[in-house]
Rosetta silent file (secondary structure, phi, psi, omega in degrees, C-alpha in Angstrom):
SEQUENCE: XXXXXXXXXXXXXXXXXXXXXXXXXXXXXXXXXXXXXXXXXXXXXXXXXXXXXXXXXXXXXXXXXXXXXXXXXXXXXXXXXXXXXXXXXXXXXXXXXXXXXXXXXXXXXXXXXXXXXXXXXXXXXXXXXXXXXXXXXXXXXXXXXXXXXXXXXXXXXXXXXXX
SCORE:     score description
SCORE:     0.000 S_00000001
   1 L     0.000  -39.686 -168.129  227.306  154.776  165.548 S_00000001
   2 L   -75.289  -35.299  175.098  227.945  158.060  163.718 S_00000001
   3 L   -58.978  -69.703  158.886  225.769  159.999  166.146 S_00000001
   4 H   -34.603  -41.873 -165.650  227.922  158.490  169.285 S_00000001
   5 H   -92.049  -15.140  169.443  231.102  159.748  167.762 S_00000001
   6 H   -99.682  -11.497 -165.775  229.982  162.850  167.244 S_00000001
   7 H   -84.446  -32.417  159.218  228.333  163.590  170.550 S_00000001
   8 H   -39.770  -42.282 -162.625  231.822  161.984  171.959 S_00000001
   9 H   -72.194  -40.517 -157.298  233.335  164.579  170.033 S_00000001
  10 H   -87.115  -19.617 -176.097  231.623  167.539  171.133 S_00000001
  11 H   -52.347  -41.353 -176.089  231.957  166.127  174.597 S_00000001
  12 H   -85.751  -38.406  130.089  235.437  166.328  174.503 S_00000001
  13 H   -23.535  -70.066 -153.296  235.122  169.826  173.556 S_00000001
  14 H   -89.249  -34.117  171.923  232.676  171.134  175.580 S_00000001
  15 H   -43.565  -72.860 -176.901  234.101  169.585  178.718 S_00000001
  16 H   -72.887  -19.377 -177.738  236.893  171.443  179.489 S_00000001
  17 H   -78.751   -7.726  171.980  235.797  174.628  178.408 S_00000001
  18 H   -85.939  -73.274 -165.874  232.637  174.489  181.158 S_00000001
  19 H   -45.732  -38.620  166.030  234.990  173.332  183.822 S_00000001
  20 H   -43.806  -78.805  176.875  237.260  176.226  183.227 S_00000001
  21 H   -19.025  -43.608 -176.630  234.437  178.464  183.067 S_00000001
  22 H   -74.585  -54.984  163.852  233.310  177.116  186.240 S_00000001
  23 H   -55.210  -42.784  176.229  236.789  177.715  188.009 S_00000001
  24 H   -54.577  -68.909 -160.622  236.975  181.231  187.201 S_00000001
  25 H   -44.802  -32.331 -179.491  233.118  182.017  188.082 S_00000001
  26 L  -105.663   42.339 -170.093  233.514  180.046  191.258 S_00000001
  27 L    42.257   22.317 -176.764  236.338  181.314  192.253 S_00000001
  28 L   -48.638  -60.614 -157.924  238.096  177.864  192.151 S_00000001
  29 L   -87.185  168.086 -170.994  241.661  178.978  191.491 S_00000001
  30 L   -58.807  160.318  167.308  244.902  180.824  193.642 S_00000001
  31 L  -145.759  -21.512  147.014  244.429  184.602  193.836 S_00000001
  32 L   -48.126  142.534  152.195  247.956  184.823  195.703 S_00000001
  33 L   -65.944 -150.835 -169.999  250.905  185.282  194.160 S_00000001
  34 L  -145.342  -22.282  170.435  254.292  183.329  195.303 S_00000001
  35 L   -87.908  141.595  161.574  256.584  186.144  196.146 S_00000001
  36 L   -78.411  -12.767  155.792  256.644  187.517  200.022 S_00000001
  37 L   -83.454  160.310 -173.356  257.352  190.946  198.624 S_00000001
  38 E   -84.698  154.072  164.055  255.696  193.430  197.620 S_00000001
  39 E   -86.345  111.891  172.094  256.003  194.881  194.063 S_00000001
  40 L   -52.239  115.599  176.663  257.349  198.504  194.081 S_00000001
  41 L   -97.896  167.532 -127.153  255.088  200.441  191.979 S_00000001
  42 L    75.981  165.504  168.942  256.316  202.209  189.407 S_00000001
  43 L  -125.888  119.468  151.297  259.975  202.170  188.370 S_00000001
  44 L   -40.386  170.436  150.491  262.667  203.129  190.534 S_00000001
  45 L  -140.594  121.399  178.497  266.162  203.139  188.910 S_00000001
  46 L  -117.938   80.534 -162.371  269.138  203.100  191.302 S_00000001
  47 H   -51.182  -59.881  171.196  272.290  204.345  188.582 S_00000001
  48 H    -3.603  -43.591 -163.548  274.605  203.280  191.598 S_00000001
  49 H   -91.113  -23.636  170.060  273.216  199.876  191.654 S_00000001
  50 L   -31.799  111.508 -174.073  274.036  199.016  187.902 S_00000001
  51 L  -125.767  145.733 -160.128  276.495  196.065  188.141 S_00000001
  52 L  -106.828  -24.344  -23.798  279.277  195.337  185.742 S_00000001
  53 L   159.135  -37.786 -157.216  280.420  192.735  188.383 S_00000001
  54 L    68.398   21.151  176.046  278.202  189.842  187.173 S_00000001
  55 L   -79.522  159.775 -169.998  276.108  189.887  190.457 S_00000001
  56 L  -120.468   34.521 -156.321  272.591  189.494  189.330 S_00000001
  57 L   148.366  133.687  163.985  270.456  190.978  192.249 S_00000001
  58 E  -129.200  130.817  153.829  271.241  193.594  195.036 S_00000001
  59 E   -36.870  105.925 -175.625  269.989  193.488  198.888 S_00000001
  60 E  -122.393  159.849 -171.331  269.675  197.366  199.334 S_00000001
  61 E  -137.037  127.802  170.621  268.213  198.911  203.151 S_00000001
  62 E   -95.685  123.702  159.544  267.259  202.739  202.463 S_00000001
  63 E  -109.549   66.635 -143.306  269.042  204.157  205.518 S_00000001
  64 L   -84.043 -169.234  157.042  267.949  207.919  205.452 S_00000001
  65 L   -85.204   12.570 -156.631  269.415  210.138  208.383 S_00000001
  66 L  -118.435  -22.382 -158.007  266.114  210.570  209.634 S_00000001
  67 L  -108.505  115.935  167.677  266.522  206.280  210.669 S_00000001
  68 L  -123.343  -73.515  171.844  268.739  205.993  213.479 S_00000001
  69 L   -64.903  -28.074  179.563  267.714  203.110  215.796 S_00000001
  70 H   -60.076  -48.014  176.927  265.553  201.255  213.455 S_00000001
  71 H   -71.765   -0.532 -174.414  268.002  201.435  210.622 S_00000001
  72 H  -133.943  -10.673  141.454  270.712  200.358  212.809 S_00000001
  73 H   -86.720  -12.908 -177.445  269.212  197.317  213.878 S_00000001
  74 H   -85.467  -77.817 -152.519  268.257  196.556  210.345 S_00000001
  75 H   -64.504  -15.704  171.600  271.876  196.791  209.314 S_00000001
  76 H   -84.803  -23.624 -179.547  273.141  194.498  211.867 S_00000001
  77 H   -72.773  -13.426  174.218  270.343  191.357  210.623 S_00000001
  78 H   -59.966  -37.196  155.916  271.924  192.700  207.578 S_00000001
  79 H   -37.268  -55.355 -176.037  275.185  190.883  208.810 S_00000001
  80 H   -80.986  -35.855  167.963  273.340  187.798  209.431 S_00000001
  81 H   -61.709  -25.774  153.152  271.538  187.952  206.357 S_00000001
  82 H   -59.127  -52.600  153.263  274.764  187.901  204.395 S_00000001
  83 H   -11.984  -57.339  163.846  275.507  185.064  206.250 S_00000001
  84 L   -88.743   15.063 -172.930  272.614  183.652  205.309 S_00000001
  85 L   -53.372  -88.672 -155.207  273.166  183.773  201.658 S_00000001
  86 L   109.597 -145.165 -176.572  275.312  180.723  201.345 S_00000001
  87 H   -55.602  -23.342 -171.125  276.152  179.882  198.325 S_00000001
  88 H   -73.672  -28.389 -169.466  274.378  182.633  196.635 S_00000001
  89 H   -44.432  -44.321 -161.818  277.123  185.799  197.996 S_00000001
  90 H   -52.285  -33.530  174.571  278.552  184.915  194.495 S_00000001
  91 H  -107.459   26.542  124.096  275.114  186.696  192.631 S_00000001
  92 L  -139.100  164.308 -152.253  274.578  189.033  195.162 S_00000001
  93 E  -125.355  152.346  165.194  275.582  191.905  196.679 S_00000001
  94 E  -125.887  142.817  162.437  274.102  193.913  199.692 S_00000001
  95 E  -150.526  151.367 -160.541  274.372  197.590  199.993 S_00000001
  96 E   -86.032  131.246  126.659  273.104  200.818  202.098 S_00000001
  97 E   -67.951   93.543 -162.717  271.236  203.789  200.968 S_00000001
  98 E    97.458 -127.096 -169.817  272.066  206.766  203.193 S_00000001
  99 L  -136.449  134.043 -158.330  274.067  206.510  206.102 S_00000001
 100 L  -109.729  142.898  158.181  275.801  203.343  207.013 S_00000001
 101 L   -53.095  141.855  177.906  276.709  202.558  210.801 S_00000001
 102 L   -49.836 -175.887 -179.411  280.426  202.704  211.667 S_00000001
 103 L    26.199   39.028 -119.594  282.583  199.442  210.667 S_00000001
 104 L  -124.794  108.321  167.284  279.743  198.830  208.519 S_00000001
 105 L   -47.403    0.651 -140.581  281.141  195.794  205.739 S_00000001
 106 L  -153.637  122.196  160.243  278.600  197.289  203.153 S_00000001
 107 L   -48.294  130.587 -160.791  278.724  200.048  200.790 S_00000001
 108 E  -121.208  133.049  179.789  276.661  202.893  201.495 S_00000001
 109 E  -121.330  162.633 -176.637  275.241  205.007  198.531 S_00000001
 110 L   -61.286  175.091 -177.129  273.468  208.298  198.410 S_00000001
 111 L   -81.211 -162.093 -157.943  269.705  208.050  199.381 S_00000001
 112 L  -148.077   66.116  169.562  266.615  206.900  197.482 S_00000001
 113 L   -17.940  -84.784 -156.630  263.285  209.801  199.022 S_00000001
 114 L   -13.775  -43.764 -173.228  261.036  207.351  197.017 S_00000001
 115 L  -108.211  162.555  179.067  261.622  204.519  199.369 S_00000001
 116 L   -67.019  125.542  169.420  260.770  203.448  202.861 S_00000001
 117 L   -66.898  161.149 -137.110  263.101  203.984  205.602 S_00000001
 118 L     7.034   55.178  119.547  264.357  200.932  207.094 S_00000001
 119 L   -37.856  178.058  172.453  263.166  198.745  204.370 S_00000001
 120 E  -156.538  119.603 -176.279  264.771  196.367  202.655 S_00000001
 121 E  -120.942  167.334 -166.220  264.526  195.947  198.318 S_00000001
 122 E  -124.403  116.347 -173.978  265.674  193.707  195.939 S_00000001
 123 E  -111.225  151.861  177.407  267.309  195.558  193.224 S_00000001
 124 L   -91.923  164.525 -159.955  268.276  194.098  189.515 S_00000001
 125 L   -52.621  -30.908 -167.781  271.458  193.656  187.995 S_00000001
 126 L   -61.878  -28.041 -157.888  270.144  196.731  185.904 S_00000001
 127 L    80.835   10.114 -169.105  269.611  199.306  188.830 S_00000001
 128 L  -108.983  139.257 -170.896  265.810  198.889  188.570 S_00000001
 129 E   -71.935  111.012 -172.439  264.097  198.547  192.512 S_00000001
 130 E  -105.208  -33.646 -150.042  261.833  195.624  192.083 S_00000001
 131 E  -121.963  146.975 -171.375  260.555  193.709  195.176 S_00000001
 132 E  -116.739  115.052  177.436  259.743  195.846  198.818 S_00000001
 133 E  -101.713  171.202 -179.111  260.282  194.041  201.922 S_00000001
 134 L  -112.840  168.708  136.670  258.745  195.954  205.030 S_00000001
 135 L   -66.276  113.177 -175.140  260.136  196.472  208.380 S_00000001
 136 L  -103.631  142.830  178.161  259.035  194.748  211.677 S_00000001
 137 L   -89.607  -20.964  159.987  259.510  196.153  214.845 S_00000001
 138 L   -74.156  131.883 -150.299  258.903  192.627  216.178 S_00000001
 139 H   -90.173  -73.090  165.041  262.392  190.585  215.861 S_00000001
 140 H   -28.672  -65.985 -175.592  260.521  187.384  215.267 S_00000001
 141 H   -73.706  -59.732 -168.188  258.461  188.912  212.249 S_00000001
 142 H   -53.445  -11.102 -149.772  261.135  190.600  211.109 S_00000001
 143 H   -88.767  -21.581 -179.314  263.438  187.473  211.038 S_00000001
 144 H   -62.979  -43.121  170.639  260.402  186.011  208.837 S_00000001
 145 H   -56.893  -95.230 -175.928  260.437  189.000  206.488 S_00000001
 146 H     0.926  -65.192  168.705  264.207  188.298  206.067 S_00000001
 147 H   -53.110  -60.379  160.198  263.287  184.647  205.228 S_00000001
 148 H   -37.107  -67.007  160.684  261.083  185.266  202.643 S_00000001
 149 H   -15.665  -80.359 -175.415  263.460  187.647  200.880 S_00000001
 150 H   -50.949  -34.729  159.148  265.901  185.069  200.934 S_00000001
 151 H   -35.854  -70.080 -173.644  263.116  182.478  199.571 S_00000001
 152 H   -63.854  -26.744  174.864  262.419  184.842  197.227 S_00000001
 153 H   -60.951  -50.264 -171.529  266.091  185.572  196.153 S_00000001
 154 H   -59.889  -35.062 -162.368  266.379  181.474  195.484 S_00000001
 155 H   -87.311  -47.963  169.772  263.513  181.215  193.256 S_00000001
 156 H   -57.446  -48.897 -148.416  264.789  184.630  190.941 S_00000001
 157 H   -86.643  -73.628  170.919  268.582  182.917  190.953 S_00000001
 158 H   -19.642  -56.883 -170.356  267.030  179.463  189.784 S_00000001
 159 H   -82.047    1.311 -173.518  265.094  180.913  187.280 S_00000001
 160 H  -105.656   -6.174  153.054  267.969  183.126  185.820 S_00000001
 161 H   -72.355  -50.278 -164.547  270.282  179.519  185.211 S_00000001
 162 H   -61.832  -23.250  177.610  267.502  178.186  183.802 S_00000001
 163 L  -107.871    0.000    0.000  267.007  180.426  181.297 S_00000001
């Protein structure tokens, strides 16, 4: 009897720590992440972007002067992309880097070298540039980048009630 209970014991040890062992070694587990952006490497700081405001996340599009059509279709899905906020306009703000298109709703700030023209980043309440989205010259992919963003904007707003 004493023998069973211990070999029970060690079983119940010994178990989980092979099957782990086994998921790493066999590659068993995710190797993706969850975000559709990219992580900016490095840290960026955007003093501009610092918000007293209570928004907690800004859309930002580096618009250099170098970006004329690309950047000027990016700022009108920028339009739509406000749009698609919803409920969310209340935590976030979109704004330009660089030269903004005429009638342009959106505050335009000096530029950012560092970052990709016609991009689109997700900056913190803080001013630091965290998440990279890229630019598609396909409308279709791009409207997918765009979606993701916004995905990703829902899951950072969630977790910043929650905590």
């Amino acid at each position: 009897m004493r023998n069973k209970t211990l070999w029970l014991f060690v079983g119940c040890c010994a178990v989980p720590v092979i099957a782990a062992l086994l998921a790493l070694n066999l590659g068993w587990l995710p190797k993706g992440t969850t975000n559709h952006g990219r992580f900016v490497e490095g840290e960026i700081h955007i003093e501009e972007l610092k918000h007293q405001n209570g928004k907690l996340w800004t859309i930002v599009l580096n618009s250099p002067a170098s970006c004329l059509e690309i950047c000027q279709a990016q700022q009108s899905s920028l339009e739509a992309l406000s749009v698609a906020l919803g409920k969310m306009q209340k935590d976030v703000d979109i704004a330009l880097l660089g030269e903004a298109q005429e009638g342009s709703a959106f505050p335009a700030f000096a530029g950012q070298p560092k970052l990709a023209p016609a991009h689109l980043y997700l900056v913190d309440n803080k001013g630091l540039v965290v998440l990279e989205y890229p630019y598609e010259a396909e409308p279709q992919k791009n409207r997918m980048v765009q979606k993701g963003l916004l995905q990703d904007l829902k899951k950072l707003l969630n977790f910043a009630r929650s905590s």
